[in-house]
One Martini backbone bead per residue (centre of mass of N, CA, C, O) as a GRO file, in nm:
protein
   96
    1UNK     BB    1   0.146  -0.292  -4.971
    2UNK     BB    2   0.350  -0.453  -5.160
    3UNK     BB    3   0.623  -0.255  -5.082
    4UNK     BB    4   0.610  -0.312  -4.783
    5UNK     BB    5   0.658  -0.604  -4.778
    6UNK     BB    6   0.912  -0.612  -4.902
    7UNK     BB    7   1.068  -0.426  -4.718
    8UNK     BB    8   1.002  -0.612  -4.460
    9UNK     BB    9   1.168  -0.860  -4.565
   10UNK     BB   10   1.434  -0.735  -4.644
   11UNK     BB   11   1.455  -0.684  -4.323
   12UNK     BB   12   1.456  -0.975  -4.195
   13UNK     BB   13   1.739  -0.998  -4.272
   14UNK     BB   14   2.028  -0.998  -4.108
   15UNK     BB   15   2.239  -0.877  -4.373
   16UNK     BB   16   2.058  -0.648  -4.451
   17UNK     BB   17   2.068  -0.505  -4.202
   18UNK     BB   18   2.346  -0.452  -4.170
   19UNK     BB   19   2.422  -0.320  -4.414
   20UNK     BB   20   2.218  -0.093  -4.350
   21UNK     BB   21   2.325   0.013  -4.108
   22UNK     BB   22   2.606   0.092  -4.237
   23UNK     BB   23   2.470   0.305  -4.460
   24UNK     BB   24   2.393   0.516  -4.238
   25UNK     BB   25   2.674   0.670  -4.285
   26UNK     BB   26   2.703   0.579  -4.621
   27UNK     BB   27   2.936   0.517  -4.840
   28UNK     BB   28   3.020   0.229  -4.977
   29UNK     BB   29   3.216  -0.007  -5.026
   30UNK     BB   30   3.212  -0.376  -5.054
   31UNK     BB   31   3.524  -0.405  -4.897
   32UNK     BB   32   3.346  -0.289  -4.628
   33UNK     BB   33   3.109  -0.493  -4.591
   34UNK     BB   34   3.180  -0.798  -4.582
   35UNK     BB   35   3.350  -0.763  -4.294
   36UNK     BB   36   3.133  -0.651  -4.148
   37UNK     BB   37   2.904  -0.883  -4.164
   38UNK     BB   38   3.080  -1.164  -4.196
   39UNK     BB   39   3.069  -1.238  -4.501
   40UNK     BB   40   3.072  -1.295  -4.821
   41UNK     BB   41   3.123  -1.154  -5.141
   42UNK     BB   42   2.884  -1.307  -5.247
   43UNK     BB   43   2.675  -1.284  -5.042
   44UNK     BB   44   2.658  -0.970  -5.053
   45UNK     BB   45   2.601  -0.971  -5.335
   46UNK     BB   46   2.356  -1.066  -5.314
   47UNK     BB   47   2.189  -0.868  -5.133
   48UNK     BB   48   2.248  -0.607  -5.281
   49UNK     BB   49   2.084  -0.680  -5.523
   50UNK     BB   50   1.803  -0.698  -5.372
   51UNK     BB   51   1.827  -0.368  -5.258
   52UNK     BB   52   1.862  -0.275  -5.521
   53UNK     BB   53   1.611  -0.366  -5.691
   54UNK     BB   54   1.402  -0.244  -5.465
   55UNK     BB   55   1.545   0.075  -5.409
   56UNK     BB   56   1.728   0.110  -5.164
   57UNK     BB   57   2.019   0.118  -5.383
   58UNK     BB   58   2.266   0.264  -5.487
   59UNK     BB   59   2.528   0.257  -5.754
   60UNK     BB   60   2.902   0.284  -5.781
   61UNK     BB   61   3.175   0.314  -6.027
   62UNK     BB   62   3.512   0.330  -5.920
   63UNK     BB   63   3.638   0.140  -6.159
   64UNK     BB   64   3.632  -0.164  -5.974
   65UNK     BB   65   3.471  -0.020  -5.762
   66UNK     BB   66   3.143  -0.072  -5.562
   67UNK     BB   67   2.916   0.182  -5.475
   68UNK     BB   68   2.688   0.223  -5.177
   69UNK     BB   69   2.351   0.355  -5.094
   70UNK     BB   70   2.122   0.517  -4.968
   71UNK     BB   71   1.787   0.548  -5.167
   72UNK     BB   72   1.586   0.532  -4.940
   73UNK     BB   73   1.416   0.670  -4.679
   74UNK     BB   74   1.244   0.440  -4.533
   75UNK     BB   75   1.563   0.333  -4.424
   76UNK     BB   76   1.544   0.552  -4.146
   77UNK     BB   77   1.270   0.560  -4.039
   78UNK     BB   78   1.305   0.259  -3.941
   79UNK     BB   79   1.564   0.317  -3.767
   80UNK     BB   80   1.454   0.510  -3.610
   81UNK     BB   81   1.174   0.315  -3.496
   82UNK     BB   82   1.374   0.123  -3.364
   83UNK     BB   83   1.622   0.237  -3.251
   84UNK     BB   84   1.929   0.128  -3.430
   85UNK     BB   85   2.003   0.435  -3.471
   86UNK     BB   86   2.167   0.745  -3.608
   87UNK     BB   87   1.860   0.795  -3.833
   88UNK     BB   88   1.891   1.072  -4.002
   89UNK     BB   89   1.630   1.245  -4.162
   90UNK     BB   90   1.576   1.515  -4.314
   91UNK     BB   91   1.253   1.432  -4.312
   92UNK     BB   92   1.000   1.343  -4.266
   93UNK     BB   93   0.673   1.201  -4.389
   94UNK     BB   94   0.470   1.386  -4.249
   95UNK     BB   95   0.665   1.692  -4.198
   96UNK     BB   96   0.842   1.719  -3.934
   0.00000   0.00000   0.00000
């Protein structure tokens, strides 16, 4: 329950939320996140920080950049279930 709670929390802040419907297409370097998201890059990284901390987000560095991406499936079944877009999961949590 409180690891639900965590993620629906940071679920709640509209940069979390923008960051993530973005990396629902895949995987983004952070220098194209900051631009949508309409944030300064000190803002999106202290976001990125707390969903990565979280485990909703995975990064990697290639040279100067840093991507991230969606590592947690219940963050594509969140966005499945409010239909706030295009969020196929591979397989639901139930099964199906």
């Amino acid at each position: 329950m409180k690891e639900t709670l965590t993620i629906l929390r940071l679920l709640a802040d509209e940069t979390r939320l923008k960051i993530l419907e973005f990396l629902l297409d895949g995987e983004q370097c952070v220098c194209k996140i900051f631009p949508y998201v309409k944030r300064t890059q000190s803002t999106v990284s202290i976001q990125l920080g707390k969903l990565e901390d979280a485990g909703l987000l995975q990064s990697r560095r290639d040279g100067k950049k840093i991507f991230y991406s969606i590592s947690d499936a219940r963050v594509r079944y969140v966005f499945r279930a409010l239909e706030c877009k295009d969020a196929k999961p591979e397989k639901c949590c139930c099964g199906r």
